[in-house]
Each structure stands twice: as C-alpha cells, then as structure tokens.
PASEVO-850253 format. One record per residue (C-alpha): residue in three letters; x, y, z. Coordinates in nm, 2 decimals, always signed. Layout:
BEGIN
+------+--------+--------+--------+
| resn |     px |     py |     pz |
+------+--------+--------+--------+
|  ALA |      X |      Y |      Z |
...
+------+--------+--------+--------+
***
This chain:
BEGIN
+------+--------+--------+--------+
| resn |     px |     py |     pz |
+------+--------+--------+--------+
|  UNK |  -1.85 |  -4.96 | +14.72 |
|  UNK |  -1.74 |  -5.33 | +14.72 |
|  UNK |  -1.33 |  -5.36 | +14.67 |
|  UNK |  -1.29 |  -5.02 | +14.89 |
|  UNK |  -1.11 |  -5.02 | +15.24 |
|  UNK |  -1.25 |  -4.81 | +15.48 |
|  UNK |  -0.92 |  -4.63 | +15.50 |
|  UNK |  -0.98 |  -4.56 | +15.13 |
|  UNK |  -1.32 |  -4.41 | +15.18 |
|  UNK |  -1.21 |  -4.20 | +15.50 |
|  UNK |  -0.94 |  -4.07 | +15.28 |
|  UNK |  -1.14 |  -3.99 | +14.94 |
|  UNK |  -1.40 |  -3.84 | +15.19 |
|  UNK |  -1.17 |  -3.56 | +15.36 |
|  UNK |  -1.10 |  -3.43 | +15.00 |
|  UNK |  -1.43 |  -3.39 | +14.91 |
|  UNK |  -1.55 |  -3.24 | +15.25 |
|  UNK |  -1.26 |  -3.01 | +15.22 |
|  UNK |  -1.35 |  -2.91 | +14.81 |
|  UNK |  -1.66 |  -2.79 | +15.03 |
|  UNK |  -1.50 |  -2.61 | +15.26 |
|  UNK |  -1.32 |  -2.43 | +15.07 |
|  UNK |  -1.13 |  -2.41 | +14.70 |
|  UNK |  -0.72 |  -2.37 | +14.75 |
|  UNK |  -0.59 |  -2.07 | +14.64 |
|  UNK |  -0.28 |  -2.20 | +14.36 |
|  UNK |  -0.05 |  -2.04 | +14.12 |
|  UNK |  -0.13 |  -2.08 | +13.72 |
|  UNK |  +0.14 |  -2.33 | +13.73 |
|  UNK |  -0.10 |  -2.57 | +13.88 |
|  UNK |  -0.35 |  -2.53 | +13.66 |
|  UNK |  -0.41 |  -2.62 | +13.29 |
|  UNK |  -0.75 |  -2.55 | +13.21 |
|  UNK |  -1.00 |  -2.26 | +13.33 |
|  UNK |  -1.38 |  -2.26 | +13.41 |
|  UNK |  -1.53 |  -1.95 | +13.46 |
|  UNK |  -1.91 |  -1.92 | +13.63 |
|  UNK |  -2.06 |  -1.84 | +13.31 |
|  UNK |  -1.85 |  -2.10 | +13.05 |
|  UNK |  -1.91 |  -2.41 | +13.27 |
|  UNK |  -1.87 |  -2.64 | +12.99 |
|  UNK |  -1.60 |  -2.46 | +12.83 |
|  UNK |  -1.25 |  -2.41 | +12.87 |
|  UNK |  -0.98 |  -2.14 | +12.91 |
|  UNK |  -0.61 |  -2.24 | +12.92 |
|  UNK |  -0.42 |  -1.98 | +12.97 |
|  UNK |  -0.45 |  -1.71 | +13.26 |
|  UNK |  -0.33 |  -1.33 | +13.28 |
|  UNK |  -0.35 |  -1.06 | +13.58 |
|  UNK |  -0.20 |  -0.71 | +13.55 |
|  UNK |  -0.20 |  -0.56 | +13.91 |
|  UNK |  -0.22 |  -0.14 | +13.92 |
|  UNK |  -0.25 |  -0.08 | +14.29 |
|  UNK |  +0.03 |  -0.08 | +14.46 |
|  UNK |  +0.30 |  +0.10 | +14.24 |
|  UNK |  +0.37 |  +0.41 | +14.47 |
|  UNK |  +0.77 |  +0.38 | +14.32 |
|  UNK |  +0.59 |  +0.47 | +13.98 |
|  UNK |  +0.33 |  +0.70 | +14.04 |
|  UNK |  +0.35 |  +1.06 | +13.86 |
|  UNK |  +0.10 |  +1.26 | +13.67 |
|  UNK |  +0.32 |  +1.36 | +13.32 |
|  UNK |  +0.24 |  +1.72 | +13.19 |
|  UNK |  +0.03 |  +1.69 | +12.93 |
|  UNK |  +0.19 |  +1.78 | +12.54 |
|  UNK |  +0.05 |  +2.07 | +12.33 |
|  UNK |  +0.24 |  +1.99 | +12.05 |
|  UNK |  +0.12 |  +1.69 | +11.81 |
|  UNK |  +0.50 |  +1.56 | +11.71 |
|  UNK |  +0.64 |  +1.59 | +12.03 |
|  UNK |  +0.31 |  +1.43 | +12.19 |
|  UNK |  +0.34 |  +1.10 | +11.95 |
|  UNK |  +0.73 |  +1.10 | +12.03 |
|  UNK |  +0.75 |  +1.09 | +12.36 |
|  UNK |  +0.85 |  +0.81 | +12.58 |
|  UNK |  +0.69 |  +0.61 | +12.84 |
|  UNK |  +0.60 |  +0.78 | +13.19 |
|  UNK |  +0.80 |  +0.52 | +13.42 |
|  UNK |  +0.97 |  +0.21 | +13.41 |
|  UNK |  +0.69 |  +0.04 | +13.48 |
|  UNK |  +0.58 |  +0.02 | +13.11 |
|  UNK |  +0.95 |  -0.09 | +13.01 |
|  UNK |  +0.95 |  -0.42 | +13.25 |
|  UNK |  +0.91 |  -0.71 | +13.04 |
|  UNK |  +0.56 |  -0.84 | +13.26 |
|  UNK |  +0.41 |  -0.50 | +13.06 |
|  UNK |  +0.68 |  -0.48 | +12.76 |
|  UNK |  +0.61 |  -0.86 | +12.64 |
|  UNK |  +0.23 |  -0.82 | +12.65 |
|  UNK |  +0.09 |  -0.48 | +12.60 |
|  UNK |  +0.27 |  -0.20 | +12.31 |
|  UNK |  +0.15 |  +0.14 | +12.41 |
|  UNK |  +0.01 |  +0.36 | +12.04 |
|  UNK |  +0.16 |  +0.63 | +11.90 |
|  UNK |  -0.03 |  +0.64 | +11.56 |
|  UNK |  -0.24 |  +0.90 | +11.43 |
|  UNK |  -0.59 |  +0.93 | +11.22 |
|  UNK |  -0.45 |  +1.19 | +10.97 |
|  UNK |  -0.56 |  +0.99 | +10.68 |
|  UNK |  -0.91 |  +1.00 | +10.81 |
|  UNK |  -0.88 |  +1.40 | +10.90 |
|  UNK |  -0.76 |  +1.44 | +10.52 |
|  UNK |  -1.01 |  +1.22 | +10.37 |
|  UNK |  -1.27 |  +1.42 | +10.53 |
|  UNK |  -1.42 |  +1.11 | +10.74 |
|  UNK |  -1.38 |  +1.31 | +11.07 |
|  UNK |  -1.29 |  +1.64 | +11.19 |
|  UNK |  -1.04 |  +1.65 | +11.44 |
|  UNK |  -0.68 |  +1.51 | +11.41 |
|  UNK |  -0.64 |  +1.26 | +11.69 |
|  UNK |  -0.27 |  +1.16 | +11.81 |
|  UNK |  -0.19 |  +0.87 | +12.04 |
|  UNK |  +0.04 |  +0.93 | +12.29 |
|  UNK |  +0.28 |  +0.76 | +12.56 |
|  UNK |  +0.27 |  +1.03 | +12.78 |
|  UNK |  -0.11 |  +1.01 | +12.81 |
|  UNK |  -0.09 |  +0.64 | +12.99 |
|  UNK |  +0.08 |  +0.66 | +13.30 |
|  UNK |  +0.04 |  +0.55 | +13.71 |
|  UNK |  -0.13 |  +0.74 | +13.93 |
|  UNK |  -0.19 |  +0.81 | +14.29 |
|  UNK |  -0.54 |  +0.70 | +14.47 |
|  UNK |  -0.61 |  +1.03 | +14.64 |
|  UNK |  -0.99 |  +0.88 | +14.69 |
|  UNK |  -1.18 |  +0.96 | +15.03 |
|  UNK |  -1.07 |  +0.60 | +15.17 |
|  UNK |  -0.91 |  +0.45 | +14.88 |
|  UNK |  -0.95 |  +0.03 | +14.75 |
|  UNK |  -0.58 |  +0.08 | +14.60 |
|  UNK |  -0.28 |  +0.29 | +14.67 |
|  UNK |  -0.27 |  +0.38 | +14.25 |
|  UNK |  -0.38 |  +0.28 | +13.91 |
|  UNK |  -0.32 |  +0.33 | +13.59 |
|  UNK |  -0.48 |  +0.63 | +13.44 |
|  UNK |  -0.56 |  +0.64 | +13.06 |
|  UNK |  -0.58 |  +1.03 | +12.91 |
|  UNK |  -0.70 |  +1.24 | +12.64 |
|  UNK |  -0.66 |  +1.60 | +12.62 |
|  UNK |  -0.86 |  +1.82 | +12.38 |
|  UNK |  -0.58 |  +2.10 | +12.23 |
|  UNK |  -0.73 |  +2.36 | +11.97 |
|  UNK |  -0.52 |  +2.16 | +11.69 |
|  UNK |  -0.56 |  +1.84 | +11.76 |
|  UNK |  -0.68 |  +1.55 | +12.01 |
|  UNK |  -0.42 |  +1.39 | +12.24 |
|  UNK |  -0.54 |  +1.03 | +12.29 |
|  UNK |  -0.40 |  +0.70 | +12.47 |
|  UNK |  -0.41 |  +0.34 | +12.35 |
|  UNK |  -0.22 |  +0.03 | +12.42 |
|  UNK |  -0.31 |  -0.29 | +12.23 |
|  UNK |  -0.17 |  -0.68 | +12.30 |
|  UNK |  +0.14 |  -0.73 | +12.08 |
|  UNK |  -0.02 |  -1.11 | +12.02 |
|  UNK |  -0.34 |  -1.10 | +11.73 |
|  UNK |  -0.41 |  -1.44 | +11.85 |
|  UNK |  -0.60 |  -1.42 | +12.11 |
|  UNK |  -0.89 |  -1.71 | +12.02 |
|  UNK |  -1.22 |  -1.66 | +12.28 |
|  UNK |  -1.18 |  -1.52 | +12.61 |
|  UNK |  -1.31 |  -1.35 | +12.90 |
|  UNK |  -1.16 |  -1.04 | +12.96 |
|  UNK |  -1.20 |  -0.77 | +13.31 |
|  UNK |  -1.14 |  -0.44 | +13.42 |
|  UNK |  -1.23 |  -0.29 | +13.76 |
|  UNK |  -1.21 |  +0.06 | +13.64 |
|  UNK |  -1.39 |  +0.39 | +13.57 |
|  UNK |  -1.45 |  +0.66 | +13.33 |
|  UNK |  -1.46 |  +1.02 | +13.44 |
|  UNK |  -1.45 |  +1.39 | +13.24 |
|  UNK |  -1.59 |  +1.59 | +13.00 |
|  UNK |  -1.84 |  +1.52 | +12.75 |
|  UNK |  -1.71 |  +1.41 | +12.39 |
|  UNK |  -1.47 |  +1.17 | +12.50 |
|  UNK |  -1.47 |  +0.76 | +12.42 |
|  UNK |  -1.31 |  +0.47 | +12.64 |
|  UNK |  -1.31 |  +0.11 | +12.56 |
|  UNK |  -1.18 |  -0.23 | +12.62 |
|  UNK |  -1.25 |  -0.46 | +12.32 |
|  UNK |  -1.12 |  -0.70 | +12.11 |
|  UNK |  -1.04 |  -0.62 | +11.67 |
|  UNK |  -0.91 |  -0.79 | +11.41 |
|  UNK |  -0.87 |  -0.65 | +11.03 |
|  UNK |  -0.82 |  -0.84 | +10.73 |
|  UNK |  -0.80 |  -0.56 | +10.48 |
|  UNK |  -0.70 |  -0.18 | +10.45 |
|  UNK |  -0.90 |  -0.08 | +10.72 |
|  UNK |  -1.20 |  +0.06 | +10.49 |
|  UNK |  -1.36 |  -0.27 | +10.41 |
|  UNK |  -1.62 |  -0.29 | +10.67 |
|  UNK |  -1.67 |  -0.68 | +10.60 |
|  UNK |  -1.30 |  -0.74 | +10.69 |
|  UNK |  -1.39 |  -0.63 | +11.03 |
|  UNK |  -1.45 |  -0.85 | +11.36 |
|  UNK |  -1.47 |  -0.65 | +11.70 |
|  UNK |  -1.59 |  -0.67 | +11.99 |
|  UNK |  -1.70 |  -0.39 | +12.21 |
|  UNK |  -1.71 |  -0.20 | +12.56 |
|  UNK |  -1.78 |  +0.18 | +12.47 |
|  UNK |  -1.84 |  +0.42 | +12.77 |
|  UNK |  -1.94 |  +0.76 | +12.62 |
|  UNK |  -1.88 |  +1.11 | +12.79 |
|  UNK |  -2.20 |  +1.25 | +12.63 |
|  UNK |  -2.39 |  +1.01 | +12.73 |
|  UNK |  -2.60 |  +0.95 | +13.06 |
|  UNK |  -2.37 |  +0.84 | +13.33 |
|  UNK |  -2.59 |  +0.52 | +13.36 |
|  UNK |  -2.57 |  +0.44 | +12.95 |
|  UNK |  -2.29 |  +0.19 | +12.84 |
|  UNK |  -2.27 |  +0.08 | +12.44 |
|  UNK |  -2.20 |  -0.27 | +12.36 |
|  UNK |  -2.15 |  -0.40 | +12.02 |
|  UNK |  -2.01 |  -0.65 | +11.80 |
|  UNK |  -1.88 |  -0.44 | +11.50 |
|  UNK |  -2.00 |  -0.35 | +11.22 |
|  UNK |  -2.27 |  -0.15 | +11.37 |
|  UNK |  -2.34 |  +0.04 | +11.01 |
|  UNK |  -2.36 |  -0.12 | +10.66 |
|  UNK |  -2.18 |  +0.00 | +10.35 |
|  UNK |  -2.49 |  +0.23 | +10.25 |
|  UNK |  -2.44 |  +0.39 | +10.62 |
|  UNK |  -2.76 |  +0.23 | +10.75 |
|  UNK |  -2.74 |  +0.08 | +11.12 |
|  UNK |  -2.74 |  -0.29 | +11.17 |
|  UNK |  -2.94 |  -0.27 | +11.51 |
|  UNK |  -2.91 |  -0.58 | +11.55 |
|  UNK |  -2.50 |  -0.55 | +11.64 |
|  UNK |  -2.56 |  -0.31 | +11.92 |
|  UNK |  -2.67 |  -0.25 | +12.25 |
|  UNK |  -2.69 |  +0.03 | +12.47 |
|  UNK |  -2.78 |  -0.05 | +12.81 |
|  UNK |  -2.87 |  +0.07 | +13.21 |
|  UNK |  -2.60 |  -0.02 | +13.43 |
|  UNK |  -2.73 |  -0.16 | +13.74 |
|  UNK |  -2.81 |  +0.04 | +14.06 |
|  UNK |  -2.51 |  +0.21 | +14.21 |
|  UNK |  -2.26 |  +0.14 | +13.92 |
|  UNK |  -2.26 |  +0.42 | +13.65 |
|  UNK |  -1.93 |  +0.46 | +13.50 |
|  UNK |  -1.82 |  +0.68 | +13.70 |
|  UNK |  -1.78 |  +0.46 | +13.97 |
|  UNK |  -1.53 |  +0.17 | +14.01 |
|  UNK |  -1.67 |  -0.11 | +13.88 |
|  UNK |  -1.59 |  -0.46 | +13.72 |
|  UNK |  -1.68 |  -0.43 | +13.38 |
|  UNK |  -1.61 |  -0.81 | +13.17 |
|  UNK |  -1.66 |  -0.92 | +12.82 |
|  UNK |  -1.70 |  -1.26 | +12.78 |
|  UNK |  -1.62 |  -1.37 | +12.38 |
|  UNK |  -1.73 |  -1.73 | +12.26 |
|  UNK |  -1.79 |  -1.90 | +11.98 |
|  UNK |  -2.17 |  -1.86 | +12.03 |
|  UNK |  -2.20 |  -1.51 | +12.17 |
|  UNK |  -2.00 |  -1.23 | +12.33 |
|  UNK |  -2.16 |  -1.13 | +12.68 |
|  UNK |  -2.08 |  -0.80 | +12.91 |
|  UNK |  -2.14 |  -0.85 | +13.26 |
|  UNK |  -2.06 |  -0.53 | +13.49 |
|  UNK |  -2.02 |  -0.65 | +13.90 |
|  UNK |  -2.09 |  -0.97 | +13.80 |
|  UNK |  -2.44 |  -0.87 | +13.68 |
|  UNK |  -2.51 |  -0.96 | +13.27 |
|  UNK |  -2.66 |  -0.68 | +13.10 |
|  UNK |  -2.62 |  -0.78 | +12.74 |
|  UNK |  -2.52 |  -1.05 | +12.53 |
|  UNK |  -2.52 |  -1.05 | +12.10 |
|  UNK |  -2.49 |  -1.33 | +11.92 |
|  UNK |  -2.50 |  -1.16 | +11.56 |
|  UNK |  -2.18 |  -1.11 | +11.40 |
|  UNK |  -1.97 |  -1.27 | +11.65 |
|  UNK |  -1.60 |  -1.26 | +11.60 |
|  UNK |  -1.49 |  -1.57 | +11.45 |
|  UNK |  -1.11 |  -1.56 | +11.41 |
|  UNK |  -0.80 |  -1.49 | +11.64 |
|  UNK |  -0.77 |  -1.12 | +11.74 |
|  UNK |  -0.59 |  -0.88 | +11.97 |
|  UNK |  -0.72 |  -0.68 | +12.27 |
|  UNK |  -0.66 |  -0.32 | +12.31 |
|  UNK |  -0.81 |  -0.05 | +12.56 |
|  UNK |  -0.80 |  +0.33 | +12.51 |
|  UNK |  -0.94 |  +0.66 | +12.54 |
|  UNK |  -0.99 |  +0.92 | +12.27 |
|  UNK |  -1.21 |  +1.15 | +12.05 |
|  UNK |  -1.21 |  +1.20 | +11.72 |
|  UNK |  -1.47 |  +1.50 | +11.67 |
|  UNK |  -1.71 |  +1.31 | +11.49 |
|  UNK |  -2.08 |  +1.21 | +11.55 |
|  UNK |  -1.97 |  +0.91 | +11.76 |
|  UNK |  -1.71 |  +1.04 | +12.00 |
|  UNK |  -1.86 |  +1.41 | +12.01 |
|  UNK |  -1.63 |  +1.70 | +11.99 |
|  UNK |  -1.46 |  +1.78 | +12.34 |
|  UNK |  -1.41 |  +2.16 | +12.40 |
|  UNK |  -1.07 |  +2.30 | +12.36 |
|  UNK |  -0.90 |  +2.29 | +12.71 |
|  UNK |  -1.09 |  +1.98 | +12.83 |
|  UNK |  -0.99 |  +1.65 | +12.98 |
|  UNK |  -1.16 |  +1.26 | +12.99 |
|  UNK |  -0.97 |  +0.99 | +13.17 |
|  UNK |  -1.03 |  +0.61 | +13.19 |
|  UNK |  -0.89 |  +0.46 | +13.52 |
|  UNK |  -0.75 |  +0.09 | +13.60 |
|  UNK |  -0.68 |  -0.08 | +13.94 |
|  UNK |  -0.62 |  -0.40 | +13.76 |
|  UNK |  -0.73 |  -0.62 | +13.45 |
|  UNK |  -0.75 |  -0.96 | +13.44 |
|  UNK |  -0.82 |  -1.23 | +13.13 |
|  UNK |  -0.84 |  -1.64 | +13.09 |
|  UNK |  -0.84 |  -1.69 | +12.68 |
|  UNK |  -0.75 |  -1.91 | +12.47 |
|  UNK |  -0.51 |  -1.87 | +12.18 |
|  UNK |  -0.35 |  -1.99 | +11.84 |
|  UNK |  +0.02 |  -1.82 | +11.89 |
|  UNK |  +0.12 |  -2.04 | +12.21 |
|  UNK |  +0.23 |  -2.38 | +12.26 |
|  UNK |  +0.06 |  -2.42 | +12.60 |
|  UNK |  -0.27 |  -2.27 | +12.42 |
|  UNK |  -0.28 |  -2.49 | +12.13 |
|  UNK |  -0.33 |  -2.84 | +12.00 |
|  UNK |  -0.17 |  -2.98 | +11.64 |
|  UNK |  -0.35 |  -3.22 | +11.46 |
|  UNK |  -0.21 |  -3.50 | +11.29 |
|  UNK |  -0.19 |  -3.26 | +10.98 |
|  UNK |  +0.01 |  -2.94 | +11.10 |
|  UNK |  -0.28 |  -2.75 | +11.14 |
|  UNK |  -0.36 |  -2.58 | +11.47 |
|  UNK |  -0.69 |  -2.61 | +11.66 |
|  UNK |  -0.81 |  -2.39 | +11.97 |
|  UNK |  -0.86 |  -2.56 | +12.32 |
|  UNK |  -1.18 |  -2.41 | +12.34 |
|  UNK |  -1.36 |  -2.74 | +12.33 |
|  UNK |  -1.11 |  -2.98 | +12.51 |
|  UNK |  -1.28 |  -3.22 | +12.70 |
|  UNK |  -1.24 |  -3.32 | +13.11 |
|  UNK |  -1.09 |  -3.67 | +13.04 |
|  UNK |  -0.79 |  -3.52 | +12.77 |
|  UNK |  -0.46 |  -3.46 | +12.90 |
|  UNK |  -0.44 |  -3.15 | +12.84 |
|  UNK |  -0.73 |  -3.06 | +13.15 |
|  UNK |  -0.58 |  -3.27 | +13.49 |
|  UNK |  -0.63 |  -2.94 | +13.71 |
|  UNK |  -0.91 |  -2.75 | +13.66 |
|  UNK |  -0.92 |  -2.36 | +13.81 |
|  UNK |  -1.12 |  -2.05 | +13.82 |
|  UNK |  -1.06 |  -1.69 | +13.85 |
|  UNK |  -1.45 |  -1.65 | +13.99 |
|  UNK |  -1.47 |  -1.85 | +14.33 |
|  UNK |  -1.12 |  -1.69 | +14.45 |
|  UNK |  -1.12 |  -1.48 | +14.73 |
|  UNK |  -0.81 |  -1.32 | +14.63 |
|  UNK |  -0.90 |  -1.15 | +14.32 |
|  UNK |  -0.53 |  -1.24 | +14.02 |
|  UNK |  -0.49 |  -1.55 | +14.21 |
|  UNK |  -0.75 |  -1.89 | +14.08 |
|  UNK |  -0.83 |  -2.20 | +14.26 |
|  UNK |  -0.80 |  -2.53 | +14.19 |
|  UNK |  -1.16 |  -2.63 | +14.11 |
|  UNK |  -1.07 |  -3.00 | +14.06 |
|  UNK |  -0.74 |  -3.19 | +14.02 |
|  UNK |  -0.67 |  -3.52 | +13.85 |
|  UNK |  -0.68 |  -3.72 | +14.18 |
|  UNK |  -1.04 |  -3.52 | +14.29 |
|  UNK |  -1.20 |  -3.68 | +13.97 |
|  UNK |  -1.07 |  -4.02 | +14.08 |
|  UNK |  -1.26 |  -3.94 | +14.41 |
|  UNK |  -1.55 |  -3.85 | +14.19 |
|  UNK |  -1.57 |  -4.13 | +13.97 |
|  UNK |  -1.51 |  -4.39 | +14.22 |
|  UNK |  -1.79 |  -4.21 | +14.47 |
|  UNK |  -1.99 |  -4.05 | +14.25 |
|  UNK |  -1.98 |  -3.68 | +14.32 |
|  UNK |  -2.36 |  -3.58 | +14.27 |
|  UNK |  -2.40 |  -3.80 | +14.61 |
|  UNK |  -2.09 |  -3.72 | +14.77 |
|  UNK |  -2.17 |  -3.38 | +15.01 |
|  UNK |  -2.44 |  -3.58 | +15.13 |
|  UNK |  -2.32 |  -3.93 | +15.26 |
|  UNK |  -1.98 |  -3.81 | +15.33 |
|  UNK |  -2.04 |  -3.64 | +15.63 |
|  UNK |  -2.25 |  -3.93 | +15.80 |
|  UNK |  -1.99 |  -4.15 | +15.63 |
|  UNK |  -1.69 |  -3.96 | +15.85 |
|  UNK |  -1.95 |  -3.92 | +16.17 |
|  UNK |  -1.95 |  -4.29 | +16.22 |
|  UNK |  -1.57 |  -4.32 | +16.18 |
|  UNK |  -1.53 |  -4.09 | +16.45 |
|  UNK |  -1.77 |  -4.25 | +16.74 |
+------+--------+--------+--------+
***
C-alpha cells in the first residue's frame, strides 16, 4: 500500500464497508450496464419496469363482446393503455386466425381483442396490490375472444424477462409470456425462433410447459428435445401469484419461478433480435384444448419487469468501424460503455436497481484489491478510531 495516505485508505475503506452494508437504491439514469444473479459475467444495458398495482383511477372490468367484428374493433379499456409509458412500448392485437380456421389447421376461430386487456381491482382476502392488469379470453359458441399485446420493437437481442402474475379459469385456455421472431410466411417452421412460458388450463395446476420452438418437425414428429414440462415448486402452482422469469442468452434460455430454476434448454436457442409478447387464448386444437361455450380463463399481472439488450437503440448498441451493429451482450468491465454497474436482483424495492459498482468503487477495488477488502477493512477503520 506504499504511495497511500492514511486519509486515502480511511476513505476508500468507508465505501467498501458501506457496498457491505448495503447497495443504494438509484434510478436507470445511473446506471449503464446490468448484472443479474444468474448472468454474472454478462451484461444487460437497458432496464424496463411496468408497474400494475396502484391504478385505482383506471380500474374497470369491460363487458365482454359476443360479436367477432365488434370484439376486434373495439378500443382500449382506459387511458392507461393510450399514455405513451404503455403506447411507445407495448401495441395491444386485434388480429384473427381465420386463415388457419379455413385452412382446416384448427377448429375454432380465435379473435384478439382490446377489450379483453384491461385494469382490475385486487378484491383478494388481504391483497399485495390495489389492481393489475388482467388478460381475458372468453369462449362464445362462434368463436374464441382472446387478448395479446406484443413489443412494437423486434429487436429485442438476449434478455431476462419477469412477471409476478397468475393464471386462473377453465380448462382449454393457454397463457404465455415469450419471445418470437419469423422470417417467413409464418408456415415455415425453420423460419421460427421462440421462446416459451406456456401455462395450460387442462393441465395439472402444478404443470408449466417450457420450450424453445419448434417443438414438432415438418413430418409432425416431436423434437423432445425443445421442450420441457415441469413441477413448480411447493406452494407456487399457477394459480397463485408468483414470479415467473425467462432468462434468454446466447447459450441457453432458463425459466426460473420465485427465483427457483426449474428448466433450462439449450437446443435451438433463439439466435436473432425478436419481440416479446404475452397473451391468453385458445384455439380449439390439441394444444390449447377446446373451452366450453360460456367459459372464461384469465392471466393476471401486478407488474413485469425486463433488462435486455437490443439492436434498435442507440444506448443498446455499439457500431463497428464498418457500420455494422454489434449487441452489448459481451461488453467488458474496463469499456466505457460499463462505469456503473446495477441489478434488478439485490434491490429491496422491486422496478427500482442498485448500483452494484460505480467507476470510482473499481478504483477502490483495484487499488485494494477487493477479494481482501471485507476482511482488513474493518480492523483497518478499528485502529483509526482508538
């Protein structure tokens, strides 16, 4: 430690003792790069946080549509989905599978619909949120009323995506939060890269399906080795609230529910830039099941929450000397592009990170060497202070 004052090591020694205290709570605009507790080596640069629990001034329950046209017509449920926070990131579907219902690939006509996404009141025995947002889909005797929104941006490049939600209703119905990208006229099954979290209504309340898509070959055989259906852990079926979290990387994607892994492919991982979309819908078919006439399914969010990386921002991005544009997903520690270092995992306040390390904590580090640092600081600071 030759060269140092002691005023210099009392100093670099209060911010390390206080890194293990505690992490400080910051905005995004303090932070540039993003670890989470599963990607230590990797890096996130941008951070979102959508926040459904406290929208009282927004919360109604629509009546539901009966008729197809006027169901895929309608408009939003509140101004919530108008404000540009929602409008700028998230378009809500109103498209329909009638090409598939005429080409005899499935029986029922589904139709996407704004009025089936909408915020609702927490009328839970001691509720965690005053509302969410509540997905629907509604089985009619002509057709299936169903809810999707997707990301406007395709260019979503890795991520780690989470919902605290839960699926509840009758059986027939499929939810989902995944990822999907389509090169071609959406019947080439090698043009496909998706990622997925499936909750199934006919399935036990315990069973969650996770796959990276395809799941069947040309010929119709399944590729087992895309899929995975799995046993939540004790105490968080679907029906319960829950944080459910893919995790897509260049090596694998990874579903983790509560914080607990529970399956991780690394066959047939996406590979290029993608949107995100969530919904809720059935289709008839051997997947979905057939719903009976009358009955409901709904997917629930308090909140959803993702660090990714992308190629359609300049604050995700990096040109090369040629034009072309790289992810960050490798970017190292030393590059400028990495000073302040946060996480969306060690925060106590769940939307908000913490700084995990800053430009001037690494100085500290280097200079003191940070593996032995929790130990000799504190005897370090005792003998300052007798």
């Amino acid at each position: 430690m030759a060269g140092l004052s002691l005023q210099t090591l009392f100093f670099i020694g209060l911010q390390v003792l206080g890194r293990v205290a505690c992490l400080e709570e910051v905005s995004d605009q303090r932070c540039n790069c993003y670890l989470t507790n599963e990607t230590s080596t990797d890096y996130f640069t941008t951070h979102s946080f959508f926040d459904f629990r406290a929208l009282a001034q927004y919360a109604k329950v629509p009546s539901p549509i009966a008729d197809p046209y006027d169901s895929s017509d309608a408009d939003e449920t509140s101004d919530y989905f108008l404000k540009e926070d929602w409008a700028n990131v998230w378009g809500i579907q109103s498209w329909n599978n009638s090409d598939s219902v005429d080409s005899g690939d499935v029986p029922v006509l589904l139709v996407n619909s704004p009025n089936n996404i909408y915020i609702q009141e927490n009328t839970d025995e001691n509720p965690s949120s005053q509302t969410f947002l509540t997905m629907r889909t509604i089985r009619y005797r002509g057709y299936q009323s169903a809810a999707e929104f997707e990301s406007i941006s395709k260019a979503y490049h890795f991520l780690s995506v989470r919902m605290y939600a839960r699926t509840f209703g009758a059986p027939g119905a499929v939810t989902a939060m995944f990822t999907y990208r389509d090169d071609g006229n959406g019947t080439d099954l090698t043009t496909v890269q998706e990622s997925d979290l499936e909750i199934r209504t006919q399935d036990p309340k315990d069973k969650v399906q996770y796959t990276n898509q395809p799941s069947y070959n040309a010929a119709g055989y399944d590729i087992p080795q895309s899929t995975r259906n799995v046993t939540t852990p004790i105490q968080a079926d679907w029906t319960q609230w829950s944080i459910h979290r893919m995790d897509w990387t260049p090596k694998d994607t990874t579903w983790y529910i509560d914080g607990n892994k529970v399956a991780s492919i690394a066959f047939q991982v996406p590979r290029d830039p993608s949107q995100v979309i969530f919904n809720a819908w059935s289709d008839g078919g051997e997947w979905s099941g057939n719903m009976t006439v009358g009955s409901e399914a709904y997917m629930q969010i308090q909140w959803i929450e993702m660090v990714y990386n992308s190629t359609g921002d300049e604050k995700t991005t990096d040109k090369r000397d040629d034009g072309t544009i790289r992810s960050l997903w490798n970017v190292k520690r030393a590059e400028e592009g990495c000073q302040n270092i946060c996480s969306i995992d060690k925060t106590p306040t769940i939307g908000t990170p913490v700084l995990l390390q800053s430009a001037a904590s690494r100085m500290s580090d280097h200079v003191l060497g940070f593996g032995v640092a929790y130990v000799w600081i504190p005897l370090l600071l005792a003998t300052f202070l007798i």
